[in-house]
VEXRO-711068 format. One record per residue (C-alpha): residue number from 1; x, y, z. Coordinates in nm, 4 decimals. Last residue first. Layout:
BEGIN
<site seq="NUM" u="X" v="Y" w="Z"/>
...
END
This chain:
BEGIN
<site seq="119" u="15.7996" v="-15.4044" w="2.0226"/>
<site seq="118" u="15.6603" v="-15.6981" w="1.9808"/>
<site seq="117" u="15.3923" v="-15.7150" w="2.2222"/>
<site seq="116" u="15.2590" v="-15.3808" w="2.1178"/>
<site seq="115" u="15.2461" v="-15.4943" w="1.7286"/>
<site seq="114" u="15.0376" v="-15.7961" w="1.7911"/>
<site seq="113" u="14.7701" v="-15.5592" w="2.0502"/>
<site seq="112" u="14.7753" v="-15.3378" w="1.6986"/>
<site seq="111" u="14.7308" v="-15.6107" w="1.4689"/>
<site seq="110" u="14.4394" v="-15.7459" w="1.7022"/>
<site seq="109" u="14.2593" v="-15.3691" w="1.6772"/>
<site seq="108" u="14.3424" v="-15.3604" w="1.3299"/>
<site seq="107" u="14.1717" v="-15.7470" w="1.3080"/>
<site seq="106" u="13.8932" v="-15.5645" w="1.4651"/>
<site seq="105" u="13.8305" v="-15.3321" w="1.2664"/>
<site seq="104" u="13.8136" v="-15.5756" w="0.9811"/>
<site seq="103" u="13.5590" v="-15.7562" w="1.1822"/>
<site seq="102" u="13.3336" v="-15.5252" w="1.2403"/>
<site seq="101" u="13.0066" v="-15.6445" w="1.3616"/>
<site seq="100" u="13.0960" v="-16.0064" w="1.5307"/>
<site seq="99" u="13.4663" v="-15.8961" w="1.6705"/>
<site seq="98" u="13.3581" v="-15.5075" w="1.7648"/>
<site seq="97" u="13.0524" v="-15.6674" w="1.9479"/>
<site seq="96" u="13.2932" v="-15.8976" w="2.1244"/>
<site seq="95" u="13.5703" v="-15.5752" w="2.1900"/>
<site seq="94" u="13.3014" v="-15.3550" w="2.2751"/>
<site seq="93" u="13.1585" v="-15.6131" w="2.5578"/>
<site seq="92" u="13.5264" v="-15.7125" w="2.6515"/>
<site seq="91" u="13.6446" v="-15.3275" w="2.7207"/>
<site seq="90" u="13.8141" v="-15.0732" w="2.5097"/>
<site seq="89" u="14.1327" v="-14.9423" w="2.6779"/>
<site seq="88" u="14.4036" v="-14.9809" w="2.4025"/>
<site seq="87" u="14.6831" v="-14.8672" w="2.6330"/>
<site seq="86" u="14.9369" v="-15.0806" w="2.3816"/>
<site seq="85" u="15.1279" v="-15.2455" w="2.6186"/>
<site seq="84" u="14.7574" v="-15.3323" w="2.8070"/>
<site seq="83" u="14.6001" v="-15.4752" w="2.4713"/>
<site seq="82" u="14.8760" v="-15.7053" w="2.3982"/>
<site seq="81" u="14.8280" v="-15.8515" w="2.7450"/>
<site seq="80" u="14.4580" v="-15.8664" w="2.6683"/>
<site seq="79" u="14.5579" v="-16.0707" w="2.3290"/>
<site seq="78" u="14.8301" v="-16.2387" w="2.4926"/>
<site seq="77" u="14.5692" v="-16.3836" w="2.7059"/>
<site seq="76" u="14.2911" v="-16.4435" w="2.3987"/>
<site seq="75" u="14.5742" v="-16.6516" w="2.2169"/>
<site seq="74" u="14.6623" v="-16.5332" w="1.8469"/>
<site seq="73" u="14.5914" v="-16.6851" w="1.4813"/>
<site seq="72" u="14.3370" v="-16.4779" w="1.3808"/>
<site seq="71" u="14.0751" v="-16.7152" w="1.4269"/>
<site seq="70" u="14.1936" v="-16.7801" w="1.7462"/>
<site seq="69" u="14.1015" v="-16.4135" w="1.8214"/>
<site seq="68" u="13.7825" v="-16.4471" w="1.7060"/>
<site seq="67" u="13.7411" v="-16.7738" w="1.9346"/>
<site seq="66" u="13.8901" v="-16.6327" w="2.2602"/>
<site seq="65" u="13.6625" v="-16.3117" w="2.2305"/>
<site seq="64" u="13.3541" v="-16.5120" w="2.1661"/>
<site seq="63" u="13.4519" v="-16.6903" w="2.5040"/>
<site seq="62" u="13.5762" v="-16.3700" w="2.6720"/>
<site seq="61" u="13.2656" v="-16.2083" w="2.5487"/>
<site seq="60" u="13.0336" v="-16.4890" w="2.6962"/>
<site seq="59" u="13.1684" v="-16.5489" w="3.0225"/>
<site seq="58" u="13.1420" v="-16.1217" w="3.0588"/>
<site seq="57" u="12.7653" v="-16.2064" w="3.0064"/>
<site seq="56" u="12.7398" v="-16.4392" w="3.3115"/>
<site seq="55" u="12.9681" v="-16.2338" w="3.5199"/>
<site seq="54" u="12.6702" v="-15.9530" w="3.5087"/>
<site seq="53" u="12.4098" v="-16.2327" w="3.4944"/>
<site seq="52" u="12.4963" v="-16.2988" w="3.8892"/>
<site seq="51" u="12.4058" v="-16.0073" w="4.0129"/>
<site seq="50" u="12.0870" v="-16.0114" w="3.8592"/>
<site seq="49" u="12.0457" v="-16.3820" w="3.9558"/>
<site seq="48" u="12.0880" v="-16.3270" w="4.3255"/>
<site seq="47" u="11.8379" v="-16.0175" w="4.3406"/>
<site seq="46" u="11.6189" v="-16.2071" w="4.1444"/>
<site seq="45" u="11.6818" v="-16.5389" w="4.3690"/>
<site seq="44" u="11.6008" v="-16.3668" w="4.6611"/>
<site seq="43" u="11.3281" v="-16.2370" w="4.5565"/>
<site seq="42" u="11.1930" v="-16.5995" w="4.4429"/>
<site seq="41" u="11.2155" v="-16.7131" w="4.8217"/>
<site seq="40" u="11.0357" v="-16.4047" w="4.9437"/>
<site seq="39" u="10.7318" v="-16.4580" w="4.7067"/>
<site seq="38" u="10.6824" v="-16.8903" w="4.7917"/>
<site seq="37" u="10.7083" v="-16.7905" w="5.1602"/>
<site seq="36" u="10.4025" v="-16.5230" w="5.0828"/>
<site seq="35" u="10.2876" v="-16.8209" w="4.8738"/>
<site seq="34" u="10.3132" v="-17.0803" w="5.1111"/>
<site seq="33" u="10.1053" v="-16.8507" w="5.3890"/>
<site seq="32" u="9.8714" v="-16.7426" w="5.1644"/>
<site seq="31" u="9.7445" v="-17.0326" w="4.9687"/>
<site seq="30" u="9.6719" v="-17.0155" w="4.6373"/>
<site seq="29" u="9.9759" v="-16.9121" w="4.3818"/>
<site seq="28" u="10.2139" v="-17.1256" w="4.5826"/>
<site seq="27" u="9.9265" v="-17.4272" w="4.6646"/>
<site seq="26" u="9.9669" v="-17.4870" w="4.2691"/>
<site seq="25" u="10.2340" v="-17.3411" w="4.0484"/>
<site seq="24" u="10.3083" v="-16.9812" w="4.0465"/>
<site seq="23" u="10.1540" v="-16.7470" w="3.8217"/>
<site seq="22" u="10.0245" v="-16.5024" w="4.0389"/>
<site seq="21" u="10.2433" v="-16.5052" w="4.3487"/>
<site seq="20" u="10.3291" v="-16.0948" w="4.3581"/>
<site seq="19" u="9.9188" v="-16.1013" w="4.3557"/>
<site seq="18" u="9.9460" v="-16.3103" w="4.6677"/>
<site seq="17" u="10.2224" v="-16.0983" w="4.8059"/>
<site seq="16" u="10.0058" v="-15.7642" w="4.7741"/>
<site seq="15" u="9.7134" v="-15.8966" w="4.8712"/>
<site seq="14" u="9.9208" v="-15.9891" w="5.2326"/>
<site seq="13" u="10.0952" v="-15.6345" w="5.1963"/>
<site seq="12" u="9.7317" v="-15.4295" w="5.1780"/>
<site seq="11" u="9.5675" v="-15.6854" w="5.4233"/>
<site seq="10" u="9.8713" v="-15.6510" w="5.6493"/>
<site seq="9" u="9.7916" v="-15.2596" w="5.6212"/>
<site seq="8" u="9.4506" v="-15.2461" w="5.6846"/>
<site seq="7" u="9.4340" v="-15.4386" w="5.9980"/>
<site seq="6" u="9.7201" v="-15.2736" w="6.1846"/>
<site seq="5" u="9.5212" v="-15.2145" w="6.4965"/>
<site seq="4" u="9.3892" v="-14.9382" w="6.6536"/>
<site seq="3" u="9.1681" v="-14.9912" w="7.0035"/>
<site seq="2" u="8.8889" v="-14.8405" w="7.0509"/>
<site seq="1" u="8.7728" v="-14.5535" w="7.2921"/>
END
């Protein structure tokens, strides 16, 4: 009777983490041990950075945002505000793409949020 040991699978994940290390600099790429540390250390960041890419973009509609509304001689926060009164519920990515493809759209769109404050 022999004994069964898990041989064949920590081959199967170790080849999998060096192959997951491809590309890495150095003893990261080569050596197993720093690479399967190497492997874990960049999944974390992936999962981090995925998450954090969401806010990342929303940064860069407010910004663009901020600066076509400027251009139209109106703050971005009165803007939103403007926005709310008038149940306009488009968000900031369709508002920035609205602002760089259409702008005459979107100076109805400002017009309107102008309007809503008003009255």
């Amino acid at each position: 009777m022999s004994r069964s040991t898990t041989g064949v699978a920590q081959h199967k994940k170790r080849k999998a983490a060096m192959k997951k290390a491809k590309g890495f600099v150095g003893g990261r790429s080569k050596l197993r041990r720093i690479a399967q540390g190497a492997v874990i250390r960049a999944e974390v960041y992936a999962t981090h950075d995925r998450r954090k890419r969401k806010g990342d973009f929303r940064r860069l509609w407010i910004t663009r945002l901020s600066a076509a509304v400027r251009a139209l001689e109106m703050s971005y926060s009165r803007f939103i505000n403007g926005l709310v009164k008038a149940k306009i519920e488009l968000d900031r990515k369709t508002l920035s793409e609205l602002a760089i493809h259409d702008p005459e759209a979107f100076r109805l769109v400002v017009e309107r949020a102008r309007s809503a404050l008003v009255g």
